[in-house]
One Martini backbone bead per residue (centre of mass of N, CA, C, O) as a GRO file, in nm:
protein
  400
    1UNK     BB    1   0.133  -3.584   1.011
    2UNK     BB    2   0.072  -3.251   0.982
    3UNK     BB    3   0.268  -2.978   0.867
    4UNK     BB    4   0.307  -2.608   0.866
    5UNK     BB    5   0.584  -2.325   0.846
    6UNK     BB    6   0.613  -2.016   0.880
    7UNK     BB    7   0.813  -1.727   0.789
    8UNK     BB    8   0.776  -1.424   0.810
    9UNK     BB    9   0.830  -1.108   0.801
   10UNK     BB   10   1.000  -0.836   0.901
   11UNK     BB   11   0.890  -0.594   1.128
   12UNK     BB   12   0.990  -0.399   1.379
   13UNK     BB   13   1.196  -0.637   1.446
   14UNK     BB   14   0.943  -0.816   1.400
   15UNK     BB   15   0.801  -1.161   1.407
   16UNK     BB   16   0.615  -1.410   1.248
   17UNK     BB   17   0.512  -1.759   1.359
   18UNK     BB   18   0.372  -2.017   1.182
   19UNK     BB   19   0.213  -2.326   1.309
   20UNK     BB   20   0.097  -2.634   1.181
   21UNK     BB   21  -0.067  -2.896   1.355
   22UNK     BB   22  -0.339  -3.097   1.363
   23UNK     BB   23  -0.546  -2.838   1.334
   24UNK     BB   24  -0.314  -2.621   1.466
   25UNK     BB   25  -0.257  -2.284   1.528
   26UNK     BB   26   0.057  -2.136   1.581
   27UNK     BB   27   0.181  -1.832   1.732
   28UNK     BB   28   0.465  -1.642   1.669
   29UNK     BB   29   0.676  -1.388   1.863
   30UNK     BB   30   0.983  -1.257   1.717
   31UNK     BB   31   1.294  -1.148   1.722
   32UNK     BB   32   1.630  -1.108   1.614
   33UNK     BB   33   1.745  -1.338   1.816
   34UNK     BB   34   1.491  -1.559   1.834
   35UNK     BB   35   1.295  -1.491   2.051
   36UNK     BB   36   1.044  -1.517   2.247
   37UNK     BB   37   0.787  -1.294   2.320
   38UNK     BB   38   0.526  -1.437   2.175
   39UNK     BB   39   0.233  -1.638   2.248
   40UNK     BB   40  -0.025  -1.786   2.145
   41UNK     BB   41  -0.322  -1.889   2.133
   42UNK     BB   42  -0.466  -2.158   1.996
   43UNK     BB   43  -0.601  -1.986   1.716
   44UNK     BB   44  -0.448  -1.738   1.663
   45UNK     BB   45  -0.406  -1.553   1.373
   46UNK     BB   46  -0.113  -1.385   1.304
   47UNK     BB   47  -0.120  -1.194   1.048
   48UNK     BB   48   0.057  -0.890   1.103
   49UNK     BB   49   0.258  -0.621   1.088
   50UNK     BB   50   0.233  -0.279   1.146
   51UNK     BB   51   0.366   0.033   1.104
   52UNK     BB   52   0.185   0.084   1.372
   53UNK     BB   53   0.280  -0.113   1.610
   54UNK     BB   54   0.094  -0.350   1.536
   55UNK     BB   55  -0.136  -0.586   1.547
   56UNK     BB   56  -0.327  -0.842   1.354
   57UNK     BB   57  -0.584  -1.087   1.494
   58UNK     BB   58  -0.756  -1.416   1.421
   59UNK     BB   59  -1.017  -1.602   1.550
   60UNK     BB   60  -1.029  -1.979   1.567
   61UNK     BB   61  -1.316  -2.262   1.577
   62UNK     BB   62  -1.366  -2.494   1.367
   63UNK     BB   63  -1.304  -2.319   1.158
   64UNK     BB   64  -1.451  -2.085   1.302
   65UNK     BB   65  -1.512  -1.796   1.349
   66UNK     BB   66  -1.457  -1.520   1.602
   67UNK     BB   67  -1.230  -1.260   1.531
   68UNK     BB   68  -1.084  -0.964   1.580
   69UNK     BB   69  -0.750  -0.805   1.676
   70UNK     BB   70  -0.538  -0.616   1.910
   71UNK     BB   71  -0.203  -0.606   1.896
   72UNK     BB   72   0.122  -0.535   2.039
   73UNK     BB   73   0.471  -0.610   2.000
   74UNK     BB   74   0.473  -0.736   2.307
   75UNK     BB   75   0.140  -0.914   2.311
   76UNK     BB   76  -0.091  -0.720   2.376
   77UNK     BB   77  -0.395  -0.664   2.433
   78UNK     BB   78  -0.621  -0.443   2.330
   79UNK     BB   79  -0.863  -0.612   2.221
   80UNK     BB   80  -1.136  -0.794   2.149
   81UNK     BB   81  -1.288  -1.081   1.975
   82UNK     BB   82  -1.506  -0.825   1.782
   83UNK     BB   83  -1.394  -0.819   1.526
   84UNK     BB   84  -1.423  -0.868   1.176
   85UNK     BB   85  -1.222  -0.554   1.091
   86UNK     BB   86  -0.916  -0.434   1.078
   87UNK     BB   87  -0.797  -0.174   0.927
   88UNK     BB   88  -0.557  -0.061   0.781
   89UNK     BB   89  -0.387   0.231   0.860
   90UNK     BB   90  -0.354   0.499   1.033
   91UNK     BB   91  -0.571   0.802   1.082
   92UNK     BB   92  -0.553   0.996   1.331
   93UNK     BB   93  -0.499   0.759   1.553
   94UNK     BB   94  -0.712   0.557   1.398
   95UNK     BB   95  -0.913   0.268   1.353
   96UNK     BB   96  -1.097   0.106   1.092
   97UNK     BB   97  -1.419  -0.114   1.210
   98UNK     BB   98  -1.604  -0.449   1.191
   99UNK     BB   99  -1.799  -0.581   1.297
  100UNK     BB  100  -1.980  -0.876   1.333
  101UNK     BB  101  -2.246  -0.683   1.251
  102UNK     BB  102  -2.163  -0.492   0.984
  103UNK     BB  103  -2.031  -0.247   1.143
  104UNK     BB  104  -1.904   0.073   1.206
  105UNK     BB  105  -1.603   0.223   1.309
  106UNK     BB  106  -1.366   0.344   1.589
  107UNK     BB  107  -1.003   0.271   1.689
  108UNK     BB  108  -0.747   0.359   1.854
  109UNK     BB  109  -0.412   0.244   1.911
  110UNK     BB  110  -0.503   0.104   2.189
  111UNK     BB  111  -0.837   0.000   2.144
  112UNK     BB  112  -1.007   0.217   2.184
  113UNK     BB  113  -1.349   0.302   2.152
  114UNK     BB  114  -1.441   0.636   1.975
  115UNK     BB  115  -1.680   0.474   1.757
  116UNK     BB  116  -1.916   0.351   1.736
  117UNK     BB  117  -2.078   0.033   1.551
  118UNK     BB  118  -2.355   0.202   1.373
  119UNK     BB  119  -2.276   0.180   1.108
  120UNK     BB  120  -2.292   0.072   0.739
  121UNK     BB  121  -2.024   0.283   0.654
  122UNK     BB  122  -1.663   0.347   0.595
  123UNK     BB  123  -1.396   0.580   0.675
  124UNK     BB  124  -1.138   0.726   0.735
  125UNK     BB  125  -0.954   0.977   0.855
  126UNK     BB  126  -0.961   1.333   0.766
  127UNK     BB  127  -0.915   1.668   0.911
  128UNK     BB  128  -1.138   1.566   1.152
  129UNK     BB  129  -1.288   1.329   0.971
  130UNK     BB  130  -1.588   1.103   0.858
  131UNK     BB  131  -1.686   0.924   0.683
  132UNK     BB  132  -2.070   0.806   0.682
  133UNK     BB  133  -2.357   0.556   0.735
  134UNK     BB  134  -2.683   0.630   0.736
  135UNK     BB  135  -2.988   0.515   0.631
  136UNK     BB  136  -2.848   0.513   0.312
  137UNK     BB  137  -2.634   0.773   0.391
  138UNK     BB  138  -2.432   1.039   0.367
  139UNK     BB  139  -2.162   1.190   0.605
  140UNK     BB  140  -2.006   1.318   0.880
  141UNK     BB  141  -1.772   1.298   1.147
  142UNK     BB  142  -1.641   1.350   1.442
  143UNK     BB  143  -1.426   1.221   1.711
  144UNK     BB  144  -1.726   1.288   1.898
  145UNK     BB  145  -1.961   1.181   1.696
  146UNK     BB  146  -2.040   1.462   1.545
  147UNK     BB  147  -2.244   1.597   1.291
  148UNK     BB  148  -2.096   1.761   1.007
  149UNK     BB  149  -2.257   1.637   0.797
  150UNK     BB  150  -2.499   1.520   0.677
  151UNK     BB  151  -2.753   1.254   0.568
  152UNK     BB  152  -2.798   1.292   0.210
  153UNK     BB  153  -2.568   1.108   0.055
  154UNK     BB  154  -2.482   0.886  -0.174
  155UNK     BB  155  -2.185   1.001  -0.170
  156UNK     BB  156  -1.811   1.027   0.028
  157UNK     BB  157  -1.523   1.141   0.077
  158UNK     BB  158  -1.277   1.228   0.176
  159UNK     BB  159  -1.091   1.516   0.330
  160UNK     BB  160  -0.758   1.622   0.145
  161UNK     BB  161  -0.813   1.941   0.054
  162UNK     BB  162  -0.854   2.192   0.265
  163UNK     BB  163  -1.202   2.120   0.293
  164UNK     BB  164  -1.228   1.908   0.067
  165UNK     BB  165  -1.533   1.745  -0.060
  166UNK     BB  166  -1.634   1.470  -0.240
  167UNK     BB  167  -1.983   1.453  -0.373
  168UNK     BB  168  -2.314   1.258  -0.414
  169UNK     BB  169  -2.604   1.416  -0.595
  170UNK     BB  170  -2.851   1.324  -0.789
  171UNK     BB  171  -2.599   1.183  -0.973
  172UNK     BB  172  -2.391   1.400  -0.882
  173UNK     BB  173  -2.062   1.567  -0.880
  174UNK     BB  174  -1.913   1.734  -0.592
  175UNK     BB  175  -1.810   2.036  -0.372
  176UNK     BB  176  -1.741   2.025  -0.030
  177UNK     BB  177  -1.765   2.145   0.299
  178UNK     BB  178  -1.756   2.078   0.677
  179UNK     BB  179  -2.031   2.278   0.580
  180UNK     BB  180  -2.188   2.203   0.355
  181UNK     BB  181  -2.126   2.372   0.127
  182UNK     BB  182  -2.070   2.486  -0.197
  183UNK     BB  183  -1.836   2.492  -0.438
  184UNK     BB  184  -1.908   2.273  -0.629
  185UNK     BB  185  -2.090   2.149  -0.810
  186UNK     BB  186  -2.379   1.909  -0.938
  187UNK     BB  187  -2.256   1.743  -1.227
  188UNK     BB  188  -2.037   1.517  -1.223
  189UNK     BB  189  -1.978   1.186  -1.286
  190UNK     BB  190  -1.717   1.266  -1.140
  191UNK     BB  191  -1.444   1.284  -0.913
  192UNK     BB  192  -1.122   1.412  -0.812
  193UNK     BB  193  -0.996   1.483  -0.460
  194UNK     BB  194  -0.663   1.341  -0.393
  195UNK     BB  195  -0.499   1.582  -0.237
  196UNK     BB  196  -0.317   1.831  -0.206
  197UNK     BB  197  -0.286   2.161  -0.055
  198UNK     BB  198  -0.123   2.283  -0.323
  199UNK     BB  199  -0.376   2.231  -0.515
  200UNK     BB  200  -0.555   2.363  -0.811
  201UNK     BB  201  -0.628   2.070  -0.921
  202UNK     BB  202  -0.901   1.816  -1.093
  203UNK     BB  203  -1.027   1.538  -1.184
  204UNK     BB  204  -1.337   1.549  -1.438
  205UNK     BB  205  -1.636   1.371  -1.540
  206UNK     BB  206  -1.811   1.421  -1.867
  207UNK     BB  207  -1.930   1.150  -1.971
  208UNK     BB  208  -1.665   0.970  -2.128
  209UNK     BB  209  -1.488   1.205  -2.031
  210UNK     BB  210  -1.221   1.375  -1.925
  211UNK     BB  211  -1.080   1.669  -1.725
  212UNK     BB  212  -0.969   1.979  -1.565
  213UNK     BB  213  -1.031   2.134  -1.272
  214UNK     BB  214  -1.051   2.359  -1.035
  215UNK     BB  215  -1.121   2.471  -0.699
  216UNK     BB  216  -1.382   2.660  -0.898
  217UNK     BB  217  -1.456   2.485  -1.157
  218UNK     BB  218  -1.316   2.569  -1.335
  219UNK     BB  219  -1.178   2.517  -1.700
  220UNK     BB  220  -0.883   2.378  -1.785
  221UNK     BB  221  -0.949   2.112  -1.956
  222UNK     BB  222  -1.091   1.948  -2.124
  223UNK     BB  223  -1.293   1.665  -2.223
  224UNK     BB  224  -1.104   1.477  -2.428
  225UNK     BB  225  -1.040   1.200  -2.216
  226UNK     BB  226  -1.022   0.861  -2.148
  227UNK     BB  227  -0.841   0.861  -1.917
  228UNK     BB  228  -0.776   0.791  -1.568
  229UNK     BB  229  -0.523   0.847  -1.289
  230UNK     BB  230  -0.335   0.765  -0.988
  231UNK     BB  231  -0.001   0.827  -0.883
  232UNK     BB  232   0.041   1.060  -0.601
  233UNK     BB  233  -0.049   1.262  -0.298
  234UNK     BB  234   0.123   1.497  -0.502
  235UNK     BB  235  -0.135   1.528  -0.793
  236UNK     BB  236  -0.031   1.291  -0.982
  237UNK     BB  237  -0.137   1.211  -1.312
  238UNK     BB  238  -0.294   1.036  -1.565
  239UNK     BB  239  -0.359   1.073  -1.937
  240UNK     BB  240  -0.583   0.960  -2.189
  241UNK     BB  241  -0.469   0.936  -2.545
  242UNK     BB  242  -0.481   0.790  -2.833
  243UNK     BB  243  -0.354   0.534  -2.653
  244UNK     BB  244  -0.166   0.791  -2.440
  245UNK     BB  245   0.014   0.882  -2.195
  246UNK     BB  246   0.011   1.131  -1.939
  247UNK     BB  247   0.134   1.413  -1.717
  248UNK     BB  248  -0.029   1.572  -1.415
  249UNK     BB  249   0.045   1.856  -1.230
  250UNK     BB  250  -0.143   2.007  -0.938
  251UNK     BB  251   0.046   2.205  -0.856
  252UNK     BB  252   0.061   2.346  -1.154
  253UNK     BB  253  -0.139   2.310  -1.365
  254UNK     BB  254   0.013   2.092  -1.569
  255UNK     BB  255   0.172   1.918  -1.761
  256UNK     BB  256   0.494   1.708  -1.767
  257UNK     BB  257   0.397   1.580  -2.074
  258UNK     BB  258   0.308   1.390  -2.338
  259UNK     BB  259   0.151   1.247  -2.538
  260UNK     BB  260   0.308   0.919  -2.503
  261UNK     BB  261   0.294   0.680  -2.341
  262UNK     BB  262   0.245   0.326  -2.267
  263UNK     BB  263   0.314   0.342  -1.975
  264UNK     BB  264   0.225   0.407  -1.652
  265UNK     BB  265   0.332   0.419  -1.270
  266UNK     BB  266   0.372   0.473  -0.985
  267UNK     BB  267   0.466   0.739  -0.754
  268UNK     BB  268   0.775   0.657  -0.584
  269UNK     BB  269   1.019   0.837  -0.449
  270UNK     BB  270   0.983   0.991  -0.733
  271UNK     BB  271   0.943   0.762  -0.856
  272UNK     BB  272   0.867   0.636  -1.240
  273UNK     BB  273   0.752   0.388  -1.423
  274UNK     BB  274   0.792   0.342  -1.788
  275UNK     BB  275   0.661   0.332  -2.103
  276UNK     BB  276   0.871   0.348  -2.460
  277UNK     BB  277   0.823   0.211  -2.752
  278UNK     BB  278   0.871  -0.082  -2.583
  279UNK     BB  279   1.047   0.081  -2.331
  280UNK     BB  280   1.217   0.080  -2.022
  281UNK     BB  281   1.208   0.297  -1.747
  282UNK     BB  282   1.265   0.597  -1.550
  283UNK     BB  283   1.158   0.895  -1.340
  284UNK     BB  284   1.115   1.183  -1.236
  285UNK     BB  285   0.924   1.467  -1.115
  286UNK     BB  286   0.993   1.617  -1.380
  287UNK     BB  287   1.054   1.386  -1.649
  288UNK     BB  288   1.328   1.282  -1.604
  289UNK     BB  289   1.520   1.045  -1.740
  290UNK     BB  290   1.737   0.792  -1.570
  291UNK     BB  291   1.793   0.709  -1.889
  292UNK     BB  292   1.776   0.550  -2.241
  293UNK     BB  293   1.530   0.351  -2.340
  294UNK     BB  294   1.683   0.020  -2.352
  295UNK     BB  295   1.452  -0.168  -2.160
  296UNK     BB  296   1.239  -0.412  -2.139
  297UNK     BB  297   1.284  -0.394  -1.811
  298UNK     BB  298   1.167  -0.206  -1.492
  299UNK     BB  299   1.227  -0.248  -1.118
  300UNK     BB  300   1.124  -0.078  -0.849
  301UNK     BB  301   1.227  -0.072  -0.535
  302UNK     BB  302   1.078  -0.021  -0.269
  303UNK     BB  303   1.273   0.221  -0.036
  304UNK     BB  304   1.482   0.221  -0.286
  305UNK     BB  305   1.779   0.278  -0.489
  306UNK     BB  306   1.678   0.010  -0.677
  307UNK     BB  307   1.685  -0.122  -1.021
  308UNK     BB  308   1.611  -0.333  -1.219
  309UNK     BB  309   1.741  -0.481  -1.528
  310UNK     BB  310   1.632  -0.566  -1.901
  311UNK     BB  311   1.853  -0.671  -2.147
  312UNK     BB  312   1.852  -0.904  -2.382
  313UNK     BB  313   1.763  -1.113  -2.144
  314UNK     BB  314   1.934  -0.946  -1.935
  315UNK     BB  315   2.051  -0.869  -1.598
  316UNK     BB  316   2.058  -0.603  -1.347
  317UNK     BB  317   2.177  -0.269  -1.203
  318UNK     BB  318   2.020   0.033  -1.085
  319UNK     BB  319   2.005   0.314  -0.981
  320UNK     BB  320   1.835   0.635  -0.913
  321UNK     BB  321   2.070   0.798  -1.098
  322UNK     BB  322   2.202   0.579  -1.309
  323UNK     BB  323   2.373   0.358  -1.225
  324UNK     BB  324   2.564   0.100  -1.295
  325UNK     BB  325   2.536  -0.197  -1.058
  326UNK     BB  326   2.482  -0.447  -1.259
  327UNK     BB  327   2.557  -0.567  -1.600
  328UNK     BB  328   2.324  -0.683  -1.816
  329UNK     BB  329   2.435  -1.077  -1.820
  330UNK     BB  330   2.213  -1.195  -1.632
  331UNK     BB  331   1.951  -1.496  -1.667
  332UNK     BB  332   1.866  -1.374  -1.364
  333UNK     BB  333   1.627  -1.281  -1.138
  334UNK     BB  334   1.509  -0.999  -0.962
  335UNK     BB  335   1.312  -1.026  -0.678
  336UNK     BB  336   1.480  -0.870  -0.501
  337UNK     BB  337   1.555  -0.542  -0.257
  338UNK     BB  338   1.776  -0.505   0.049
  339UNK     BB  339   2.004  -0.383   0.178
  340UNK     BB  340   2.228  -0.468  -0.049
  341UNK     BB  341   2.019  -0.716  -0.121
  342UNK     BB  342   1.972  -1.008  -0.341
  343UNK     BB  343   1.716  -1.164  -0.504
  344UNK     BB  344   1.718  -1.457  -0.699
  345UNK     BB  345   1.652  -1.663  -0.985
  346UNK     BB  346   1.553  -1.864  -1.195
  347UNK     BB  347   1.383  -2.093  -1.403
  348UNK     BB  348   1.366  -2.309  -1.164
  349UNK     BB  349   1.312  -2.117  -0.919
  350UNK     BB  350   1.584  -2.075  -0.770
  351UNK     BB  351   1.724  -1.921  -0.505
  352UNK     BB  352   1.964  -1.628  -0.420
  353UNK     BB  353   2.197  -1.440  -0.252
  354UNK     BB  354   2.330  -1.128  -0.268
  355UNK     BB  355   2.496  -0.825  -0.324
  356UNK     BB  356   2.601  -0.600  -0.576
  357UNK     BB  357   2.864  -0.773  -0.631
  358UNK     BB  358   2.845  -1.091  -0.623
  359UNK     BB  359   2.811  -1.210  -0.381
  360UNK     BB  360   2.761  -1.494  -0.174
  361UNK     BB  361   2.532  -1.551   0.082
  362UNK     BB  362   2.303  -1.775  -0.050
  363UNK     BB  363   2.275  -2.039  -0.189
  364UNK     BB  364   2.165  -2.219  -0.427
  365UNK     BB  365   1.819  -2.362  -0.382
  366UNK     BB  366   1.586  -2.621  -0.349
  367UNK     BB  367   1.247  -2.432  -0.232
  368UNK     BB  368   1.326  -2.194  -0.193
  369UNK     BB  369   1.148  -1.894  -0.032
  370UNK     BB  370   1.176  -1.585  -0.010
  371UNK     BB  371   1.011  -1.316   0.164
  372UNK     BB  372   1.158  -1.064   0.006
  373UNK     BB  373   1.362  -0.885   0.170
  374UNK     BB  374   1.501  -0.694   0.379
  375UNK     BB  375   1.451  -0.696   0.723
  376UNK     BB  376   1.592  -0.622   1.024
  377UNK     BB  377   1.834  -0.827   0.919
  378UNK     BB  378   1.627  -0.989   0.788
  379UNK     BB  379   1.545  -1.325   0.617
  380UNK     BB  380   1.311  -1.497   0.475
  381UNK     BB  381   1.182  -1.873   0.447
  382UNK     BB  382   0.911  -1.919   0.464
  383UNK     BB  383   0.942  -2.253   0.539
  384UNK     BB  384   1.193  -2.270   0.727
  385UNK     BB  385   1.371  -1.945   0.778
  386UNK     BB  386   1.654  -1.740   0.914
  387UNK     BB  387   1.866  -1.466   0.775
  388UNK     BB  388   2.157  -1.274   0.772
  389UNK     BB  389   2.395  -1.054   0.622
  390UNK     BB  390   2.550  -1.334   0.662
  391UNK     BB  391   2.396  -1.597   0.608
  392UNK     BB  392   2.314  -1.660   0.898
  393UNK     BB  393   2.126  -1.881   1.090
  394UNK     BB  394   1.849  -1.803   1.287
  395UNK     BB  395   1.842  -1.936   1.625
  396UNK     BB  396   1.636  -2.029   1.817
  397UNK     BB  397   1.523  -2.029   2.162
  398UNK     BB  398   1.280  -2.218   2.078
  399UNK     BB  399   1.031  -2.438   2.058
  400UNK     BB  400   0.754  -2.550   1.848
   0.00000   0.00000   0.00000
């Protein structure tokens, strides 16, 4: 008998148990008590729990696809297993879906379709519209599925700016508004449009450099960067020249380093990992480091203020304000850190956790695998089980 068991990680209080026995998968959700609260029916694959507290479950039968649908997170099935995919992250109250004849629509956070599946592919609502695509041409719909810009255009990005929606005519990008008005010209290789409503510029692409124009077209830096990319939905951008990376602030209208930086990675909670000279750092929102580029290695964990930190070979701890809050010293890796615990790993791979002062949670065993950090005070063991803050196992209260 072959058998395999997941304990997935905890999100908004709730987790699923797959249990896979002799080719059948079987899946539980359940409570911070070890509750069962809803049982699948078998061959139900429940995929993640979303942000949006909901679940995405897709149903197979003899390993053939059946289709995905939508549960609440007490168990409650929201549509049929009749979509392809249901697209995470809710935006303006829908989840973006592809039928099983991969047609496009969208359904609202209860399960509703609001936008039957008849498009040929599609995007996110923002600002109250919607790219689609149709007879092989992009145009924008709103909620009660009415044609917002025409279908005309080659492609078509979200609306994210005040009104600005980035499109391409004729082989070039340009900015439009939701009345299909033409802002800037279509003139541009490339442009990004991905800001926020107080920015007032943006990267735009003209033969192989980037440069970067206000949001009436005029160029504000010319065309003469080699790459450039995303930090973070507050308008900061990276931007490479002669081998180098610098930070641009479009609410700003302004660079806010110089091109030095041999590595930028994006700005989460205002921090953002850095590589100058061969060491790394964190900066914050001003471009001020958080210490002092003497690290060889620094991992910010997202949602915490807490950063890995790796210095001569040995590992340690420090908040986002530089504090240090445990000495570079040991020779184990922090794989994760979620409510001032620590899990560690070794050489051999073998896991073990502590809290921030170096007592130990969960002694170091062979084969754990801690599945992430701590989430609604559970870790799990992917494999095994799930423990609390104070290393305590929790007992099921059901049979698998």
């Amino acid at each position: 008998m072959f058998r395999e068991t997941h304990f997935n990680r905890f999100n908004k209080g709730k987790a699923i148990i797959r249990d896979y026995k002799d080719g059948i998968t079987q899946c539980y959700l359940i409570n911070t008590k070890g509750e069962l609260v809803y049982k699948f029916e078998p061959n139900v694959w429940a995929d993640r729990i979303e942000d949006d507290n909901v679940i995405f479950a897709r149903k197979e039968n003899n390993e053939k696809f059946e289709g995905t649908a939508l549960f609440d997170l007490n168990g409650r099935q929201l549509t049929d297993f009749k979509y392809q995919t249901i697209y995470g992250g809710v935006e303006e109250g829908f989840f973006e879906v592809e039928s099983l004849d991969n047609k496009h629509g969208h359904i609202s956070i209860t399960g509703k379709e609001v936008i039957p599946c008849i498009y040929e592919d599609g995007h996110w609502f923002s600002e109250g519209v919607s790219p689609e695509k149709l007879n092989g041409k992009w145009g924008m719909i709103n909620w009660k599925n009415e044609t917002v810009i025409p279908f005309e255009y080659e492609a078509i990005l979200r609306c994210n700016n005040n009104n600005r929606i980035s499109a391409k005519l004729n082989g070039k990008w340009g900015i439009i508004d939701k009345f299909n008005n033409t802002l800037i010209d279509f003139k541009y290789d490339e442009i990004c449009n991905y800001l926020t409503r107080d920015c007032g510029s943006m990267p735009a692409k003209m033969g192989d450099k980037w440069g970067i124009i206000d949001i009436y077209g005029n160029t504000l830096f010319d065309f003469i960067y080699d790459d450039y990319d995303y930090l973070d939905e507050k308008g900061r951008y990276k931007f490479k020249q002669n081998g180098k990376w610098a930070i641009y602030n479009c609410e700003k209208n302004n660079f806010i380093s110089d091109f030095i930086y041999d590595q930028v990675d994006l700005f989460v909670n205002g921090i953002c990992e850095v590589r100058l000279n061969g060491k790394d750092d964190c900066i914050d929102e001003t471009n001020t480091p958080i210490s002092d580029f003497t690290y060889d290695f620094v991992r910010h964990f997202y949602r915490t203020n807490l950063i890995a930190i790796n210095k001569n070979g040995k590992r340690g701890l420090m908040n986002t304000g530089g504090k240090i809050l445990i000495t570079p010293k040991y020779k184990d890796v922090i794989k994760y850190a979620d409510e001032n615990m620590l899990v560690w790993e070794d050489d051999n791979f073998n896991q073990y956790v502590t809290d921030i002062n170096m007592n130990i949670i969960i002694p170091k065993k062979k084969y754990q695998n801690f599945y992430g950090g701590y989430n609604s005070g559970i870790i799990s063991m992917r494999d095994s089980t799930y423990y609390n803050t104070k290393g305590e196992k929790l007992e099921l209260k059901f049979e698998l």
